[in-house]
C-alpha positions in Angstrom: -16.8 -6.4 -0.4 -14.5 -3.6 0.8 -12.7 -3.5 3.9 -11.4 -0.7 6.1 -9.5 -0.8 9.4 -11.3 2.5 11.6 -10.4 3.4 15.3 -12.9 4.7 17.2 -12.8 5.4 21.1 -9.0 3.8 20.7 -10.0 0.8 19.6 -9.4 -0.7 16.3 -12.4 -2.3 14.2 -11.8 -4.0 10.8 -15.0 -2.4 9.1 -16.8 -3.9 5.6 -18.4 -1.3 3.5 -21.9 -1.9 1.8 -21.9 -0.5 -2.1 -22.3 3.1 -0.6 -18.7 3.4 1.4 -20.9 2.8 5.0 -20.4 0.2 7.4 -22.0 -2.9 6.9 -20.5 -5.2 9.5 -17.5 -4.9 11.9 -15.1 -7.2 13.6 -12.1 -7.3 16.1 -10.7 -9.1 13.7 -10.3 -9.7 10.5 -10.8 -13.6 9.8 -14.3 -13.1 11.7 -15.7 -10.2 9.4 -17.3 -12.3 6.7 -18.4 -14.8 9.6 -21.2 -13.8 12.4 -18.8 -12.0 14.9 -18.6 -9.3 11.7 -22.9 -8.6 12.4 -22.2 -5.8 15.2 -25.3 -4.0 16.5 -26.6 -0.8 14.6 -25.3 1.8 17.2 -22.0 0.8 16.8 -22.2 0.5 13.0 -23.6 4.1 13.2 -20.1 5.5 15.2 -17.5 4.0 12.9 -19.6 6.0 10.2 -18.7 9.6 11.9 -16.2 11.3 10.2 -14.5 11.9 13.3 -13.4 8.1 13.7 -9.6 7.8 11.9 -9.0 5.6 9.2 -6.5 3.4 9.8 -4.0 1.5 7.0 -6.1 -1.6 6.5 -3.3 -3.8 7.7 -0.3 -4.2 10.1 2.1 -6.0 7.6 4.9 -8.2 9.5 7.0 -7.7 6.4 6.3 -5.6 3.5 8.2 -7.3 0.0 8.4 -4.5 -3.1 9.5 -5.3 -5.7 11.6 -2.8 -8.7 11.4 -2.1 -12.3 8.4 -3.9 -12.9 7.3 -1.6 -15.3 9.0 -1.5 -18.8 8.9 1.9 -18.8 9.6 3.1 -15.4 13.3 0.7 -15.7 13.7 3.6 -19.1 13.3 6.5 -16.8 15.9 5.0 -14.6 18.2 4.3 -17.1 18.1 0.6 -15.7 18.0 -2.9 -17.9 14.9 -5.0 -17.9 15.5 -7.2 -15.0 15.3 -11.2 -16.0 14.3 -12.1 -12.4 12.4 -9.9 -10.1 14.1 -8.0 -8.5 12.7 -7.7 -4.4 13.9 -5.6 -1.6 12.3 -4.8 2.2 10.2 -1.7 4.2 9.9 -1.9 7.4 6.5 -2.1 8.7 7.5 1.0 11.1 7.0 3.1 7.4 3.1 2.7 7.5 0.9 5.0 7.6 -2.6 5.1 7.0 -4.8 7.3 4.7 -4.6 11.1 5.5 -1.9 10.7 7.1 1.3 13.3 6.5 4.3 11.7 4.5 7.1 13.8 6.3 10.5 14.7 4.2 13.4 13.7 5.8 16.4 16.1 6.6 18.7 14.3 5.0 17.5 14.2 1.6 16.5 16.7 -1.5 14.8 15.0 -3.6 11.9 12.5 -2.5 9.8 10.8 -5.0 6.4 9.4 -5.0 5.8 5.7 -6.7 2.1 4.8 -6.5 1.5 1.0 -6.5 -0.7 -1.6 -6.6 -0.7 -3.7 -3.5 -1.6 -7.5 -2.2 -2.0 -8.2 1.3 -1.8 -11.9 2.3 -4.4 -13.9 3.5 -2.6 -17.6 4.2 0.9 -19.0 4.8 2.6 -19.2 1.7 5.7 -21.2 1.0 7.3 -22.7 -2.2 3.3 -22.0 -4.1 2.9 -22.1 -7.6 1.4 -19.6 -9.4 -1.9 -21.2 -9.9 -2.3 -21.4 -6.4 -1.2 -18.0 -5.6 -5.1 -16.3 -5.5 -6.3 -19.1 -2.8 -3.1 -16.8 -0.7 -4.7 -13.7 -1.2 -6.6 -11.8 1.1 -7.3 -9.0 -1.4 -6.2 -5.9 -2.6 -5.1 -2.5 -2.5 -2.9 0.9 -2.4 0.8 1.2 -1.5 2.6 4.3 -2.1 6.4 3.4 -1.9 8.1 7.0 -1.0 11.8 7.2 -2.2 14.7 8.8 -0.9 16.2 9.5 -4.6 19.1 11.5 -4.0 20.3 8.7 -1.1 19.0 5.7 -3.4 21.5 6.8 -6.4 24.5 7.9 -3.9 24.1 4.6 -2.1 22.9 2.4 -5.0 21.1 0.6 -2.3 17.5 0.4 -1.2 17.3 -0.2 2.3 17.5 3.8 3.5 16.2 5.4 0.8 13.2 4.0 1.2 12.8 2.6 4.9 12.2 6.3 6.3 9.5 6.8 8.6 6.1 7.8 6.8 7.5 6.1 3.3 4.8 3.4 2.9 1.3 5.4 2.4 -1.0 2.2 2.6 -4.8 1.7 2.0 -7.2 2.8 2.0 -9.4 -0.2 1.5 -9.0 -4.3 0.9 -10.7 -5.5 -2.1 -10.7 -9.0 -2.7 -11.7 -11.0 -5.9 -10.0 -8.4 -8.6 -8.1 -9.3 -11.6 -4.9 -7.1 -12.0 -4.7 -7.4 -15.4 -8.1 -5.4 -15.9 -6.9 -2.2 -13.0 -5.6 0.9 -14.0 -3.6 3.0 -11.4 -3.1 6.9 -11.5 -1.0 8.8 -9.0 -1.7 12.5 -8.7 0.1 15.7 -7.4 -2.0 18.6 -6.0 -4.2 17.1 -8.9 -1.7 17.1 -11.4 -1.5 13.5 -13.0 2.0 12.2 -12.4 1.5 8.2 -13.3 -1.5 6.7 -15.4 -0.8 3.1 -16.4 -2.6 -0.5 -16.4 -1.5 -3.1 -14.2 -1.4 -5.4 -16.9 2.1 -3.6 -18.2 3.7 -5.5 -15.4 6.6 -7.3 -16.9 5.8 -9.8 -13.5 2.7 -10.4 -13.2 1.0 -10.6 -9.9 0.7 -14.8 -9.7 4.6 -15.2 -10.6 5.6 -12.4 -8.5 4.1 -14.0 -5.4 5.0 -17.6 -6.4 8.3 -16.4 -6.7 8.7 -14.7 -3.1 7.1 -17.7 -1.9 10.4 -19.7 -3.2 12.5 -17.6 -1.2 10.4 -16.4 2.0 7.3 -17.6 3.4 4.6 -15.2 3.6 2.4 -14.6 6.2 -1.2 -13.5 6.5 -1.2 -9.8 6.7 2.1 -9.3 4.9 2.0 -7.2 2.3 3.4 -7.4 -1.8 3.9 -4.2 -3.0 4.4 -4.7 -6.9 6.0 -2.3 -8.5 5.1 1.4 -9.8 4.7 2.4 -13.9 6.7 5.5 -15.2 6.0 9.1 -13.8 7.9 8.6 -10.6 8.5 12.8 -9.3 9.3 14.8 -6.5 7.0 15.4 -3.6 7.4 19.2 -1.9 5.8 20.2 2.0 1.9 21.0 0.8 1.7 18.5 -1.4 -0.9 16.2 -1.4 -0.2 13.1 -3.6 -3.0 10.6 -4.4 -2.7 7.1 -5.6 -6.0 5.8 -6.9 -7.2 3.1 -8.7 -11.2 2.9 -8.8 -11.9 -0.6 -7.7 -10.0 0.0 -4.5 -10.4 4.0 -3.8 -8.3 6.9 -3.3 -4.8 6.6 -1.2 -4.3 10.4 -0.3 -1.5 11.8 2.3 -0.3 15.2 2.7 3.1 15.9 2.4 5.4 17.6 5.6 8.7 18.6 6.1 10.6 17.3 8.7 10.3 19.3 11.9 12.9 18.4 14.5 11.3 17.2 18.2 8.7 16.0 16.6 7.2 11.9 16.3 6.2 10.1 13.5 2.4 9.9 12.8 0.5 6.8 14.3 -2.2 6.8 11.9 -0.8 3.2 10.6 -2.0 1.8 14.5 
């Protein structure tokens, strides 16, 4: 199953999809999908499948977790060691943005990168797990892209601004549940161009330690979301872009790219 968060008429419906991308059952929310509150009547199944509705990021994360240099390669094309822990920092939720939604440059920096990653979104409490237990946490799956301020993350040698901007956390645009990220294979494009191509079994943590190990230091929440590194191929994202995380289980995470235009708001595509 495959589950999308649509708005239609303002109102926000967690949507499953049958094998062919349509809706198959809807919800207010999301623990009553798979249950009979998710069996909503034809007609209304029939309007969330217009392309007019907008597609939403699938969640609202309380707290979104990332985590760096979890791909051999991409800690060489830093010029960073191998970390022996992982190494975790924090975007704030206000970053998200849903599918289709424009990733807007910010003034104040030159050089913004794109670093397609593979996603979990939380399904139950989590505190001090262990790594076997870490899939009953899951809710499932999907797309993060974790926009960089690159110029203002070497000047600063922090995270925290460099990637906290407004529009930096492209997320969606499905949950899939039940996958084994050992066997995906994510590919961020540029205008088409492949940028990133690399299985998420290269992950020097792999998804079960990685949560266990957040789970020893925060608790996580349903709906919080484990962003979990990107491979090498990280590069610079200009105003017409359109950069496209994908990995095929899950879909296609694609958001234009803007410059920053002053008097204007950030997109509300994320809900």
């Amino acid at each position: 199953m495959r589950i999308q968060r649509r708005r239609l008429d303002q109102v926000d419906h967690f949507v499953a999809l049958d094998a062919e991308g349509h809706p198959a059952g809807a919800s207010l929310d999301l623990a009553l999908l798979g249950g009979r509150h998710g069996y909503a009547p034809r007609e209304l199944l029939q309007r969330l499948d217009a392309p007019d509705v907008t597609l939403l990021a699938p969640v609202l994360p309380g707290k979104i977790v990332c985590v760096g240099l979890n791909y051999r390669h991409h800690a060489e094309e830093m010029g960073k060691a191998i970390p022996d822990a992982p190494l975790l920092f924090l975007k704030p939720p206000s970053a998200v943005i849903g599918p289709g939604a424009p990733i807007v440059l910010p003034p104040d920096s030159s050089e913004v990168h794109h670093e397609g990653e593979l996603a979990v979104i939380i399904g139950r409490s989590a505190s001090r797990i262990s790594p076997a237990r870490v899939p009953e946490h899951i809710l499932g799956y999907t797309l993060l892209n974790d926009v960089t301020a690159r110029d203002i993350q070497r000047r600063e040698n922090k995270y925290t601004r460099a990637k906290g901007y407004d529009t930096f956390a492209p997320l969606g645009p499905t949950i899939v549940p039940d996958l084994d990220p050992a066997q995906l294979v994510i590919e961020t494009r540029v205008n088409g161009e492949v940028r990133q191509s690399s299985s998420c079994g290269d992950m020097i943590f792999p998804v079960a330690e990685l949560i266990s190990h957040i789970s020893h230091i925060m608790t996580l929440l349903p709906g919080d979301v484990i962003s979990t590194g990107t491979p090498s191929g990280v590069g610079p994202l200009r105003p017409g872009d359109v950069v496209e995380v994908s990995i095929p289980e899950i879909g296609v995470l694609s958001n234009p790219v803007e410059a920053f235009e002053s008097g204007t708001s950030r997109p509300t595509s994320a809900g």
